[in-house]
C-alpha positions in Angstrom: 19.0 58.0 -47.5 22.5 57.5 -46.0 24.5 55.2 -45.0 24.3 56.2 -41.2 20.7 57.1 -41.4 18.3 54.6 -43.5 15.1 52.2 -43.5 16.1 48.9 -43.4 12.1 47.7 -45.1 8.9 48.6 -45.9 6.2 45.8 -45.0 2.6 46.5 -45.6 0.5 43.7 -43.4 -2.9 42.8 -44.1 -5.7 40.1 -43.4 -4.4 37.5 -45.2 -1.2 38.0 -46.6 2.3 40.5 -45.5 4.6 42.1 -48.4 7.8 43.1 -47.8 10.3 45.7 -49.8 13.8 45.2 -48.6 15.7 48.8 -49.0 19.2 50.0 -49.1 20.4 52.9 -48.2 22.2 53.7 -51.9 18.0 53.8 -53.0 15.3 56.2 -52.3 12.6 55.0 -49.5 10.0 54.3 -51.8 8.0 51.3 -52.6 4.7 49.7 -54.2 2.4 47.8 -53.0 -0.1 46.3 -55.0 -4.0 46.0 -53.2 -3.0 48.4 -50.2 -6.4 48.2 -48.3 -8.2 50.9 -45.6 -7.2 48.9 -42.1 -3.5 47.1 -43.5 -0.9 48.6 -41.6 2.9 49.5 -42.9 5.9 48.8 -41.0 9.4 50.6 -41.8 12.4 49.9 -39.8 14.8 53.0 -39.4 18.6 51.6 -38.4 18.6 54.3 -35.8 15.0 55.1 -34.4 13.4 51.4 -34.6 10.4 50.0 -36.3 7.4 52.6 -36.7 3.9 51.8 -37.3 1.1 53.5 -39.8 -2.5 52.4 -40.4 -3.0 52.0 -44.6 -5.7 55.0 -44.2 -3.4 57.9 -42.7 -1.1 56.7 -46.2 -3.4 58.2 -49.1 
């Protein structure tokens, strides 16, 4: 990522509980989540396009 151009987090919500990676740009945009379910959804923020959306199924 660069400094211009990066996401801000990862958070992975589900049922009952939200987890949240805070990134930097200085890192790669990787993260793990532990007991990722089918129907959680994953939020990432990009500094320049906003906050996107993914269902946990479309990730594997």
């Amino acid at each position: 990522m660069e400094k211009e151009h990066y996401l801000s987090f990862l958070a992975l919500v589900s049922f009952d509980r939200v987890q949240i990676v805070k990134l930097y740009p200085e890192q790669a945009p990787a993260a793990r989540f532990a007991g990722a379910r089918r129907g959680d959804v994953l939020y990432a923020f990009c500094n320049r396009h906003g906050l996107y959306r993914v269902k946990a199924a479309a990730l594997r």
